[in-house]
mmCIF file of the N, C-alpha and C atoms, coordinates in Angstrom:
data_MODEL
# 
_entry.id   MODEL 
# 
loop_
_atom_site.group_PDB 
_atom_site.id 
_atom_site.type_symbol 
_atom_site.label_atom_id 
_atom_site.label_alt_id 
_atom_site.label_comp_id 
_atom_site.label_asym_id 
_atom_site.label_entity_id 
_atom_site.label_seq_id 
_atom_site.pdbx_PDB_ins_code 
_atom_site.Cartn_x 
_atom_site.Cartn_y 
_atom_site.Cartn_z 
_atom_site.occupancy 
_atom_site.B_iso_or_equiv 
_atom_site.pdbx_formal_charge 
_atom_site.auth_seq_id 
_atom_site.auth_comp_id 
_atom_site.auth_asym_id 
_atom_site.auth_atom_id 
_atom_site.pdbx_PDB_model_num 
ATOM 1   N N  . UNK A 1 1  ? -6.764 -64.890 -34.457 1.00 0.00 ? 1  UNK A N  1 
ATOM 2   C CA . UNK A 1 1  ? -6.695 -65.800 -33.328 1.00 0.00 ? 1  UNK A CA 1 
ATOM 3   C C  . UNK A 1 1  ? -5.334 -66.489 -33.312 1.00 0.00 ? 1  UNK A C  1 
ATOM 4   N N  . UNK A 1 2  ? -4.803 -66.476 -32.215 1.00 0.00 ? 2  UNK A N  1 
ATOM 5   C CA . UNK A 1 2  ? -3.375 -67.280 -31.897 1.00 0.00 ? 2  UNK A CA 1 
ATOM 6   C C  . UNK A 1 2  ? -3.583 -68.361 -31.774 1.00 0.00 ? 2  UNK A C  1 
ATOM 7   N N  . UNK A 1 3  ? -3.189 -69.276 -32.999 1.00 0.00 ? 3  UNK A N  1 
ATOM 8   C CA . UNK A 1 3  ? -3.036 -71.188 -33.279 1.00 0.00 ? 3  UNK A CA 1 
ATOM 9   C C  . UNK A 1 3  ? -1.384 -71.131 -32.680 1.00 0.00 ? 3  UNK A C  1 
ATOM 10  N N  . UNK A 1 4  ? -0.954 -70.604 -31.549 1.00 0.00 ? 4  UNK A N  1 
ATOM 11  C CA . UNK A 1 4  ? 0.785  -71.009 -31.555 1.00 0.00 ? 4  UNK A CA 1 
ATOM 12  C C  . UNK A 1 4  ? 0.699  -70.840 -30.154 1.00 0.00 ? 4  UNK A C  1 
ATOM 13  N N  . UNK A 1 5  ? 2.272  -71.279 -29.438 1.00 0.00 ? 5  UNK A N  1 
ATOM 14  C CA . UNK A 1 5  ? 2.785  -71.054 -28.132 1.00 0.00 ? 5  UNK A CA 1 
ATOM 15  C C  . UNK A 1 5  ? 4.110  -70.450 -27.911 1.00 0.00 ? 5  UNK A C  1 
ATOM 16  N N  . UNK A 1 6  ? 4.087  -69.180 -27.233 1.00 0.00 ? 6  UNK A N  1 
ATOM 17  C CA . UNK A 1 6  ? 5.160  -68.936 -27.189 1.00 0.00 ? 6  UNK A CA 1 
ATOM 18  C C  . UNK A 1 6  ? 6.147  -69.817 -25.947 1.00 0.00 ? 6  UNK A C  1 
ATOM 19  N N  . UNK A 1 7  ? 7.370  -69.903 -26.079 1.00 0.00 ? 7  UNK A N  1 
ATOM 20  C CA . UNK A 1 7  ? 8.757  -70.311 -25.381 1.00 0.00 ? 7  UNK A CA 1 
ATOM 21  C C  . UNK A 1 7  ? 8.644  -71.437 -24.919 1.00 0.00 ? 7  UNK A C  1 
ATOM 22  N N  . UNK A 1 8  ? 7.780  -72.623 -26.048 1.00 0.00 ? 8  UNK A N  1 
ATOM 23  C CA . UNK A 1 8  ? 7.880  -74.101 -25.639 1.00 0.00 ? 8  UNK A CA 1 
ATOM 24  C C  . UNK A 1 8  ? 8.101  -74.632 -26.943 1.00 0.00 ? 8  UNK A C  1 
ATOM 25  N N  . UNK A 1 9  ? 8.634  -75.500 -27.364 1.00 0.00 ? 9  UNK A N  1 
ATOM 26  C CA . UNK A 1 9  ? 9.030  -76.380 -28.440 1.00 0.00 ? 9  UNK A CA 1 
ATOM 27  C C  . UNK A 1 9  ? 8.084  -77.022 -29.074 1.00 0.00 ? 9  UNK A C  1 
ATOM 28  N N  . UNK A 1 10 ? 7.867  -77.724 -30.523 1.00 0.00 ? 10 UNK A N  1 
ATOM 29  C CA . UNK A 1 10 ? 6.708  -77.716 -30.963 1.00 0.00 ? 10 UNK A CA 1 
ATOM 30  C C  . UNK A 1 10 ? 7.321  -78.772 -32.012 1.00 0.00 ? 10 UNK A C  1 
ATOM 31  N N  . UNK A 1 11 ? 6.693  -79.451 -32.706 1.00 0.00 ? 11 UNK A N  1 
ATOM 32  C CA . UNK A 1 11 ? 7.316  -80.183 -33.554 1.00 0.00 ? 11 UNK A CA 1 
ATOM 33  C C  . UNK A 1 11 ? 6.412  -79.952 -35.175 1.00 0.00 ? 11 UNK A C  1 
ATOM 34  N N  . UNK A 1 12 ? 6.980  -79.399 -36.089 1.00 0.00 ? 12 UNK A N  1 
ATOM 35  C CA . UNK A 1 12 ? 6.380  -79.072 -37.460 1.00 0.00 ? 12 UNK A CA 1 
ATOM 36  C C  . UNK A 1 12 ? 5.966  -80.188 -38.161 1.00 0.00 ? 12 UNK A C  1 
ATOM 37  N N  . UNK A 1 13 ? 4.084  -80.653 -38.219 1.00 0.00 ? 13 UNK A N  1 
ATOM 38  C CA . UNK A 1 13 ? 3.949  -81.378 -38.962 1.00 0.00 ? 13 UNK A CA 1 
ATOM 39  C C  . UNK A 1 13 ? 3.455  -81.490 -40.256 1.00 0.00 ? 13 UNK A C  1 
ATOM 40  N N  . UNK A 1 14 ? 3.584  -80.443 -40.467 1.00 0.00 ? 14 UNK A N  1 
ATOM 41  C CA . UNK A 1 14 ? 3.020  -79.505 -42.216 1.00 0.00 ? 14 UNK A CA 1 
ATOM 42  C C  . UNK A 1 14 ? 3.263  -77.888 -42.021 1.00 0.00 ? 14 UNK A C  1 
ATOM 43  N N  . UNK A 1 15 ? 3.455  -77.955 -43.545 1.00 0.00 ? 15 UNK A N  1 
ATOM 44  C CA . UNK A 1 15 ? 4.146  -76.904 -44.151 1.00 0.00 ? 15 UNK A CA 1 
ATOM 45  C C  . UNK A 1 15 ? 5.263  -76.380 -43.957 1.00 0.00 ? 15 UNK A C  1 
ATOM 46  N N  . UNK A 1 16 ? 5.989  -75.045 -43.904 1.00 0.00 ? 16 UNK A N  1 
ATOM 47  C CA . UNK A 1 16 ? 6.956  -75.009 -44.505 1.00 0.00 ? 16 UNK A CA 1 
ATOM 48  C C  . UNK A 1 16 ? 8.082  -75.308 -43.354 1.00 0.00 ? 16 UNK A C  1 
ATOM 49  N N  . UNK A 1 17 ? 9.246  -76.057 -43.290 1.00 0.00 ? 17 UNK A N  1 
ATOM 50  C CA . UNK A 1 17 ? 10.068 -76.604 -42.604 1.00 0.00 ? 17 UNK A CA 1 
ATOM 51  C C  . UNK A 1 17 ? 9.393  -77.911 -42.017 1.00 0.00 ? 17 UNK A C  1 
ATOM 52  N N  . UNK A 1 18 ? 8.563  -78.808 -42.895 1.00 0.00 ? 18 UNK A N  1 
ATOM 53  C CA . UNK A 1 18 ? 8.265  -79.791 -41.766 1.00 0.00 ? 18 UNK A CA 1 
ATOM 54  C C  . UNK A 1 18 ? 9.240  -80.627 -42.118 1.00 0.00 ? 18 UNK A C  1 
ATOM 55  N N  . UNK A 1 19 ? 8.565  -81.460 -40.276 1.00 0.00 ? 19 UNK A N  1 
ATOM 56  C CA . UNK A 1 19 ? 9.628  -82.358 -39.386 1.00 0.00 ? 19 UNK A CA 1 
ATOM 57  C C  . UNK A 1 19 ? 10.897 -81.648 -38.592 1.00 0.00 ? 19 UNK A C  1 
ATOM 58  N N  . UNK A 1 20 ? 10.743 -80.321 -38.860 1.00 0.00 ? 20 UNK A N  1 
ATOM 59  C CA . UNK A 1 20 ? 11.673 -79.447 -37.787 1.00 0.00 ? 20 UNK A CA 1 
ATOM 60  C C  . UNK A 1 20 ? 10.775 -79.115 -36.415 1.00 0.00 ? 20 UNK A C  1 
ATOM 61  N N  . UNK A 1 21 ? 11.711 -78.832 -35.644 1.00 0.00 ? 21 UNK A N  1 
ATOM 62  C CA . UNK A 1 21 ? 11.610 -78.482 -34.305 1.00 0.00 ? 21 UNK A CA 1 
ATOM 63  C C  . UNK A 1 21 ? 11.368 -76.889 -34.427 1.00 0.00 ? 21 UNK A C  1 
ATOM 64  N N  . UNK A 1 22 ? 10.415 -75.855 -33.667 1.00 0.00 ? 22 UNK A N  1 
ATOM 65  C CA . UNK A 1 22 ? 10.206 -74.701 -34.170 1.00 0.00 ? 22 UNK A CA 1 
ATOM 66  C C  . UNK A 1 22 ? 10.048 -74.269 -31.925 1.00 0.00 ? 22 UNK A C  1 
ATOM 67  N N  . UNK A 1 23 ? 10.533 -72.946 -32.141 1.00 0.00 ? 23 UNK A N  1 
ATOM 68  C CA . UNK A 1 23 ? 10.588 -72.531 -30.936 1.00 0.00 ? 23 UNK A CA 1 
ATOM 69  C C  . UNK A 1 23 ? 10.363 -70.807 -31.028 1.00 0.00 ? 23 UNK A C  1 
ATOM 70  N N  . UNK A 1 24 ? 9.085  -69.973 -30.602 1.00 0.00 ? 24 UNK A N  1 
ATOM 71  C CA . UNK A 1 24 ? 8.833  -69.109 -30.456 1.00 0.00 ? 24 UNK A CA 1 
ATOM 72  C C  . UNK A 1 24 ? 9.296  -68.213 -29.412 1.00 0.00 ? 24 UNK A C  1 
ATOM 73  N N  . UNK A 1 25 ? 10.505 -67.556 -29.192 1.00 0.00 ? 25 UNK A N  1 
ATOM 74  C CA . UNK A 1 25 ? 10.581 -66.353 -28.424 1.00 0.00 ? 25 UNK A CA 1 
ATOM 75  C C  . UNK A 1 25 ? 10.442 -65.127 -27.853 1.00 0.00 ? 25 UNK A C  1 
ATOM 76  N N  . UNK A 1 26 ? 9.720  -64.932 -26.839 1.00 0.00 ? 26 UNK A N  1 
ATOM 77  C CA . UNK A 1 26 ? 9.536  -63.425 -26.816 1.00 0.00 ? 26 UNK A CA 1 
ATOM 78  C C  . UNK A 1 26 ? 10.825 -62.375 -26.192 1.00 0.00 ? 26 UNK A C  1 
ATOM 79  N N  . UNK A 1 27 ? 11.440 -62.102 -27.152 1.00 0.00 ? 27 UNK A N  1 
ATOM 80  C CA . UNK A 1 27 ? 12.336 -60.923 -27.045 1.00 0.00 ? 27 UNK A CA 1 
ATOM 81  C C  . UNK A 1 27 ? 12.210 -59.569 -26.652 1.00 0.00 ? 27 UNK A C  1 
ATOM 82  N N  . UNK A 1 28 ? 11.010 -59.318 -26.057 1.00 0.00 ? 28 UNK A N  1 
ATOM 83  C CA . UNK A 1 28 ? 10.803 -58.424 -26.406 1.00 0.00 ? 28 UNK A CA 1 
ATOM 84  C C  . UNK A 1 28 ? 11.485 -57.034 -25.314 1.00 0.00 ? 28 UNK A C  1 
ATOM 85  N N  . UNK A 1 29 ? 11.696 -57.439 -24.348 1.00 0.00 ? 29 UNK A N  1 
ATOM 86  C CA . UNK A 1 29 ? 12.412 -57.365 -23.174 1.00 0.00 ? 29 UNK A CA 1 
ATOM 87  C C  . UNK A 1 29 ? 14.064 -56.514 -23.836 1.00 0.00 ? 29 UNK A C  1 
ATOM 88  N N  . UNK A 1 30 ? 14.583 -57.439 -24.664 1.00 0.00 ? 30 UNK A N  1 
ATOM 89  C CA . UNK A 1 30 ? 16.099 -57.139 -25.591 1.00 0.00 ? 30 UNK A CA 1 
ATOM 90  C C  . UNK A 1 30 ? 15.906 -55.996 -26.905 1.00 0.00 ? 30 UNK A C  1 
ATOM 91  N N  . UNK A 1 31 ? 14.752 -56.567 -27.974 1.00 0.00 ? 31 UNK A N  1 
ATOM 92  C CA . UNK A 1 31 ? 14.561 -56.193 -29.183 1.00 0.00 ? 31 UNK A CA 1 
ATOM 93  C C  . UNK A 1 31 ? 13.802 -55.849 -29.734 1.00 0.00 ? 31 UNK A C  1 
ATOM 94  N N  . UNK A 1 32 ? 12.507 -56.081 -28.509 1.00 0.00 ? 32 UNK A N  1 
ATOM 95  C CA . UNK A 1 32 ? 11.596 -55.636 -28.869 1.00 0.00 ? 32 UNK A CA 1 
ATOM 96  C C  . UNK A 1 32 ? 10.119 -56.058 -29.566 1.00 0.00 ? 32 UNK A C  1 
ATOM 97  N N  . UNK A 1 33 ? 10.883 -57.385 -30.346 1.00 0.00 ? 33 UNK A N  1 
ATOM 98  C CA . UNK A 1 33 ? 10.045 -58.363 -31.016 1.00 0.00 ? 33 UNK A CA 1 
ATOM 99  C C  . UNK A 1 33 ? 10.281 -59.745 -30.192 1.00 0.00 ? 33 UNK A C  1 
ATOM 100 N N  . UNK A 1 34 ? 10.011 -60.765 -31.529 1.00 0.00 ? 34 UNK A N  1 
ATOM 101 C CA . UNK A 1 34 ? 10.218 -62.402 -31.209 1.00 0.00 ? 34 UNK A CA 1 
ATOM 102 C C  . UNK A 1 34 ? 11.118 -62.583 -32.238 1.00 0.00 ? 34 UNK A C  1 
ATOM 103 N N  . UNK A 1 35 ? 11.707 -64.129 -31.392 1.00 0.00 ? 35 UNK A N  1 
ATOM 104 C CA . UNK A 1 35 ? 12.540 -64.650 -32.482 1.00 0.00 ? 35 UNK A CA 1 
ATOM 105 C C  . UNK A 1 35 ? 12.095 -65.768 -32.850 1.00 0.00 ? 35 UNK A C  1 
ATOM 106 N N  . UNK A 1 36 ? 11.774 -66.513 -34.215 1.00 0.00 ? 36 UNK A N  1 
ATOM 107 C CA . UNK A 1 36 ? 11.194 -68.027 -34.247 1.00 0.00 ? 36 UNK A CA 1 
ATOM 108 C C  . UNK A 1 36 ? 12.331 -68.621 -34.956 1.00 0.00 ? 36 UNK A C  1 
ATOM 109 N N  . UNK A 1 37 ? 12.461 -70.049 -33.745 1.00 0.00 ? 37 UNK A N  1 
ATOM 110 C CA . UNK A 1 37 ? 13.595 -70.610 -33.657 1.00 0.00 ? 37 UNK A CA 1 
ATOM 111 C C  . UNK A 1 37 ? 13.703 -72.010 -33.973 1.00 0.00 ? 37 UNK A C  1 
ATOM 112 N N  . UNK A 1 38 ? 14.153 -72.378 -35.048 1.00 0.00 ? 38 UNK A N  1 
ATOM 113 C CA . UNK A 1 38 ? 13.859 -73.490 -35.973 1.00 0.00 ? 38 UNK A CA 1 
ATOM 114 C C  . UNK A 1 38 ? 15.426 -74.717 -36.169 1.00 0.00 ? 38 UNK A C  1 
ATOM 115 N N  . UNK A 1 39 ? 14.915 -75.917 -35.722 1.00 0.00 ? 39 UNK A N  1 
ATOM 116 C CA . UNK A 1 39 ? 16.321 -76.451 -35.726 1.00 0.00 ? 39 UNK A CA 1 
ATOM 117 C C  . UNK A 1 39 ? 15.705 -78.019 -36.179 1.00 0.00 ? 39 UNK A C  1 
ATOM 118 N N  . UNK A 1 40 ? 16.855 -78.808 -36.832 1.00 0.00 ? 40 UNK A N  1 
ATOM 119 C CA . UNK A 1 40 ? 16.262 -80.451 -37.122 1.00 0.00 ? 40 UNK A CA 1 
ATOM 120 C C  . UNK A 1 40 ? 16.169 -80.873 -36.180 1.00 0.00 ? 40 UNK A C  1 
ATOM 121 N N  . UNK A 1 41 ? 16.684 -80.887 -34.594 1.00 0.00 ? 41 UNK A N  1 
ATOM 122 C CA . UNK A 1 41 ? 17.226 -81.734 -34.014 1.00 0.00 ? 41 UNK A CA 1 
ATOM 123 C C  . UNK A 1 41 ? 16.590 -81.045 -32.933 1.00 0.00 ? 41 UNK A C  1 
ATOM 124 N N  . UNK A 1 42 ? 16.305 -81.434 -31.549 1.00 0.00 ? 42 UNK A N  1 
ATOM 125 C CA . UNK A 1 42 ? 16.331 -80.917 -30.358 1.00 0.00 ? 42 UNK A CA 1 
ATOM 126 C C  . UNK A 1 42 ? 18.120 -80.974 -29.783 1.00 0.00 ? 42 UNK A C  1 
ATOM 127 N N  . UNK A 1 43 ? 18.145 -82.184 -29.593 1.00 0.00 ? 43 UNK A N  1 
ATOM 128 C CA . UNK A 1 43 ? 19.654 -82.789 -28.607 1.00 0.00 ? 43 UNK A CA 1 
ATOM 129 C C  . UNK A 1 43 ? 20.609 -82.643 -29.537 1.00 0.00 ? 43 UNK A C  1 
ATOM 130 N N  . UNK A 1 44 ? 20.738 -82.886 -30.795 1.00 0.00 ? 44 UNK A N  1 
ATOM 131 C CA . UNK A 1 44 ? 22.008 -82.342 -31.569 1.00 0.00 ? 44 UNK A CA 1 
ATOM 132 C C  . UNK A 1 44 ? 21.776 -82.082 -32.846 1.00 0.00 ? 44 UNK A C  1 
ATOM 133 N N  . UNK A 1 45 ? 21.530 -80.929 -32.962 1.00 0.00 ? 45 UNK A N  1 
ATOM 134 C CA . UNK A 1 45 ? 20.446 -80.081 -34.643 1.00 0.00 ? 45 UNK A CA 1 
ATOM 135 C C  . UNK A 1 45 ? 22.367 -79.488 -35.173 1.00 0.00 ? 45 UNK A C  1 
ATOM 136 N N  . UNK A 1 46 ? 21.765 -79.899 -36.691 1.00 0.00 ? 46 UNK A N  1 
ATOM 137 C CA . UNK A 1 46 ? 23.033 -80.287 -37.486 1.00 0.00 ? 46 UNK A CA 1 
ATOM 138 C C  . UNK A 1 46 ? 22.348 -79.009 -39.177 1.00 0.00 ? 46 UNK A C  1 
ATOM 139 N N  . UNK A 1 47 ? 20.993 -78.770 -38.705 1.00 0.00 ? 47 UNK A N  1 
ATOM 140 C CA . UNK A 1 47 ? 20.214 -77.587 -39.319 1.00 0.00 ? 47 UNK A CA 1 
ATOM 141 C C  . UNK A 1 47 ? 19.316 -76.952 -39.206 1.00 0.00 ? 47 UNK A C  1 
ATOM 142 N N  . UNK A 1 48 ? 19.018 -75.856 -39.725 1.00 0.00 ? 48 UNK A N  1 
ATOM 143 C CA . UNK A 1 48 ? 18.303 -74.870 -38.814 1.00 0.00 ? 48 UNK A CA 1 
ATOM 144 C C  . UNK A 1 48 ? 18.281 -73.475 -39.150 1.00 0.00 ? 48 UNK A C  1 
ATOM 145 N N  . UNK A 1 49 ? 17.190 -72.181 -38.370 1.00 0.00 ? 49 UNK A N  1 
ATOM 146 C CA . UNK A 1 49 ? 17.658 -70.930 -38.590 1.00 0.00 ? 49 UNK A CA 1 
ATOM 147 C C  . UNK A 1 49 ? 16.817 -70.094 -37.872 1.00 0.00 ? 49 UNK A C  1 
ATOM 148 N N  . UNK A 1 50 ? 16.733 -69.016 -37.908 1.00 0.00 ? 50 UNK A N  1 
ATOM 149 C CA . UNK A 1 50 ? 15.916 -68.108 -37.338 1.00 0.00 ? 50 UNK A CA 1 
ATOM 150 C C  . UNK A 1 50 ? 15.757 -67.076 -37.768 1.00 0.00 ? 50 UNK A C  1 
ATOM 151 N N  . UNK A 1 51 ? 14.312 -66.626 -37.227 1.00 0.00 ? 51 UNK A N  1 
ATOM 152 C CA . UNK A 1 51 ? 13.624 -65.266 -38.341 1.00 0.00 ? 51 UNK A CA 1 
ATOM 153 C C  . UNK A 1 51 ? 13.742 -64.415 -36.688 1.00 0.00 ? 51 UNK A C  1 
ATOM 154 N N  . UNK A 1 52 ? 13.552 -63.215 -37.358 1.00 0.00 ? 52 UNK A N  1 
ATOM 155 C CA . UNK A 1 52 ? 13.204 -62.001 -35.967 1.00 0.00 ? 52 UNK A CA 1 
ATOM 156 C C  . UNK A 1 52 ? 11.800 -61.198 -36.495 1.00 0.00 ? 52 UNK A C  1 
ATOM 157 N N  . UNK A 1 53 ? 10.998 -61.074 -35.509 1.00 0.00 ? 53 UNK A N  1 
ATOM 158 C CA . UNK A 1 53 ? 9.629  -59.971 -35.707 1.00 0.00 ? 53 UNK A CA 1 
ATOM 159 C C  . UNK A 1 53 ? 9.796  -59.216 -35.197 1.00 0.00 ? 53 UNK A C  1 
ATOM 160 N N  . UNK A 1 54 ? 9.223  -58.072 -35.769 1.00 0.00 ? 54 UNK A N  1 
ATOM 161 C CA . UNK A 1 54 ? 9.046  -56.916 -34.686 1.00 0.00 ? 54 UNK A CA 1 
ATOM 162 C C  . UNK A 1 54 ? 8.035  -56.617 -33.540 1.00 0.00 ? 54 UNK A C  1 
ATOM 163 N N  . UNK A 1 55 ? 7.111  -57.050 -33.938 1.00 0.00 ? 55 UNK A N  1 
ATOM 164 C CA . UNK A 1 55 ? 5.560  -57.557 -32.964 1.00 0.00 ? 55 UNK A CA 1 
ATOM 165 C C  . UNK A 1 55 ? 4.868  -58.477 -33.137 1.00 0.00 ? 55 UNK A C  1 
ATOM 166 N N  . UNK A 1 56 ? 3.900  -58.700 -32.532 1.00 0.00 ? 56 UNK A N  1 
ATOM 167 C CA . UNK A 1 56 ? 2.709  -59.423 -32.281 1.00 0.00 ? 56 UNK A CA 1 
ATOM 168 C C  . UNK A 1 56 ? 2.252  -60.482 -33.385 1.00 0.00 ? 56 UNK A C  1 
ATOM 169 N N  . UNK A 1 57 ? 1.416  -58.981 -34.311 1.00 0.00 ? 57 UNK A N  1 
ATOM 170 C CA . UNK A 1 57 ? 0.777  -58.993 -35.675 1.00 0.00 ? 57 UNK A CA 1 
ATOM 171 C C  . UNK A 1 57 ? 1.979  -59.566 -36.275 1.00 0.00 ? 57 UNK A C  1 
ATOM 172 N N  . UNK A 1 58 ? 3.171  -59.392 -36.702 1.00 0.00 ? 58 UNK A N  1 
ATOM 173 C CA . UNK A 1 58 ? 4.201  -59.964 -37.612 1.00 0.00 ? 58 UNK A CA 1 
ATOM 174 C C  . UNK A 1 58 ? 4.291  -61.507 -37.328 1.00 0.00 ? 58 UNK A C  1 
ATOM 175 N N  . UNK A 1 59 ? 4.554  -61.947 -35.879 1.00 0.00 ? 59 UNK A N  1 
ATOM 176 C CA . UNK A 1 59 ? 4.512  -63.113 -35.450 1.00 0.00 ? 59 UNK A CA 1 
ATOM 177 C C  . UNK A 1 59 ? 3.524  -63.642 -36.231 1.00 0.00 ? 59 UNK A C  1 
ATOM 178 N N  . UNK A 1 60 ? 2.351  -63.910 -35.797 1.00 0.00 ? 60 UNK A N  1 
ATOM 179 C CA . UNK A 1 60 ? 1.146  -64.323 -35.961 1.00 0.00 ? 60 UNK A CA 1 
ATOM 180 C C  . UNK A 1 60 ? 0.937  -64.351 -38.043 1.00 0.00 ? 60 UNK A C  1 
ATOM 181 N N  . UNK A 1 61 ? 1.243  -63.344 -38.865 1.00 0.00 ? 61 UNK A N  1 
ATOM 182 C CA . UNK A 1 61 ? 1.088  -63.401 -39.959 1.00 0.00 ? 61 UNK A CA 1 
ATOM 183 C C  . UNK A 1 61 ? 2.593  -64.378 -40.194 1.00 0.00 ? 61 UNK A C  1 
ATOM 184 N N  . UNK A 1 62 ? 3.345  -64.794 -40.013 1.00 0.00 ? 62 UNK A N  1 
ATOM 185 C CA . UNK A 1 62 ? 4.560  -65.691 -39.872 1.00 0.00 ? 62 UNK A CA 1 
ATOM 186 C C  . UNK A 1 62 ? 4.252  -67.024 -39.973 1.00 0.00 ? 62 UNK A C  1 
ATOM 187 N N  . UNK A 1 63 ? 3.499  -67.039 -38.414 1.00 0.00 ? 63 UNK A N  1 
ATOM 188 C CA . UNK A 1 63 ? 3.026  -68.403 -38.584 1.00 0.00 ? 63 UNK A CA 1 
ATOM 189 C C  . UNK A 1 63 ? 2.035  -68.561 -39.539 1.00 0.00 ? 63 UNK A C  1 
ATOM 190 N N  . UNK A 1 64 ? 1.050  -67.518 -40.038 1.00 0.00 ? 64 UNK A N  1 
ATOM 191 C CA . UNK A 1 64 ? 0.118  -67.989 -40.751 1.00 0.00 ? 64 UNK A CA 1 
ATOM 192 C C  . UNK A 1 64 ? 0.722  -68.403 -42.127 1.00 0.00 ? 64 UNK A C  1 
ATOM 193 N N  . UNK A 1 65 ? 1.760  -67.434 -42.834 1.00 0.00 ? 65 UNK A N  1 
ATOM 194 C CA . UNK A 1 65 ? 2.211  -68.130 -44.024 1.00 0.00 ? 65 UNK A CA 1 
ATOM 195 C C  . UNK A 1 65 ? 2.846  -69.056 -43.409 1.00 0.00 ? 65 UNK A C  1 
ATOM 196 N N  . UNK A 1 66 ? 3.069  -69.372 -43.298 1.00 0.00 ? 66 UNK A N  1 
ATOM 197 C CA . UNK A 1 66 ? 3.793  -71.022 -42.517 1.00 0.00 ? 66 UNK A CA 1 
ATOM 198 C C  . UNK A 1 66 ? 3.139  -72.273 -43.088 1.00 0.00 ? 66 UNK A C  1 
ATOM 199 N N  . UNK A 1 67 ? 2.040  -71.738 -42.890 1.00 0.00 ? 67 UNK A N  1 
ATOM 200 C CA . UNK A 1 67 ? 1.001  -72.755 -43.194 1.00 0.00 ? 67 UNK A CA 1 
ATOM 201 C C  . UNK A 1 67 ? 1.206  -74.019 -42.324 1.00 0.00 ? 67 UNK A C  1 
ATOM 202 N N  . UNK A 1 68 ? 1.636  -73.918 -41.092 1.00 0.00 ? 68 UNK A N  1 
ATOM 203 C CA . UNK A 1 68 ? 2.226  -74.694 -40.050 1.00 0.00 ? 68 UNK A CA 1 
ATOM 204 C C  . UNK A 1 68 ? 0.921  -75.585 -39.109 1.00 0.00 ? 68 UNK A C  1 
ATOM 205 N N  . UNK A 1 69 ? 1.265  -76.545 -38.871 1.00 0.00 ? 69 UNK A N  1 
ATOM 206 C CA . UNK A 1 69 ? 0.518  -77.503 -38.185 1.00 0.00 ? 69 UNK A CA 1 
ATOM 207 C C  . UNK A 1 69 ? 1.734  -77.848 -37.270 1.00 0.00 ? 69 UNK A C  1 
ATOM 208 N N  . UNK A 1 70 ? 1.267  -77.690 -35.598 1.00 0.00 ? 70 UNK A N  1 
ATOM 209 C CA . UNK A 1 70 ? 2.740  -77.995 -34.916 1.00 0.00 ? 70 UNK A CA 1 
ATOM 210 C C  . UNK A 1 70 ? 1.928  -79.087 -33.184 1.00 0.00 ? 70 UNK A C  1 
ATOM 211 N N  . UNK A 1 71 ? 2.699  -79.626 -33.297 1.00 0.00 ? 71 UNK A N  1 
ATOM 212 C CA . UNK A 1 71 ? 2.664  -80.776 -32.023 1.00 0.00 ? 71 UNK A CA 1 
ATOM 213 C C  . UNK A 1 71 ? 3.423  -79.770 -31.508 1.00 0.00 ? 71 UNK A C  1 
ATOM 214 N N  . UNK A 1 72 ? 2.625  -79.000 -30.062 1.00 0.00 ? 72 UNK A N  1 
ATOM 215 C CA . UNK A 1 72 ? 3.038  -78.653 -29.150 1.00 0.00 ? 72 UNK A CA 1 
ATOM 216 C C  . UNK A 1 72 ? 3.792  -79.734 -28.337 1.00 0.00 ? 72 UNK A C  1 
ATOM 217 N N  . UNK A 1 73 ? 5.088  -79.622 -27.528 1.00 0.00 ? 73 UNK A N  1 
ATOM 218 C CA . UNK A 1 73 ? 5.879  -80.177 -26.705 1.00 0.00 ? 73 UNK A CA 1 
ATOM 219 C C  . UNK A 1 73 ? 5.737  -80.113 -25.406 1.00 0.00 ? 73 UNK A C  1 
# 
């Protein structure tokens, strides 16, 4: 079951990267996959990074090790 949203901003309040800003992309259009897009800051992020998936299932097992709790935006 999908606990996430893709291409809206979210704010990490547990596990791994919390208190970052996390942003799910669907690429799939370019690459085929998603990109999850992780920054401190919305207005001026000073750190940060990004993973690439290849599908769906990868996404979804991503967030699950994540172990992520996220305030949708």
């Amino acid at each position: 079951m999908k606990s996430f949203e893709l291409e809206r901003h979210g704010r990490i309040l547990e596990g791994f990267y919390e208190g970052y800003f996390v942003k799910l992309h669907d690429d799939s259009e370019n690459t085929g996959g998603f990109y999850i897009l992780i920054v401190d800051d919305l207005v001026s992020p000073t750190d940060g990074g990004d993973y690439w998936v290849k599908d769906m299932a990868e996404l979804e097992l991503f967030v699950d090790s994540s172990r992520w709790k996220v305030k949708w935006l």
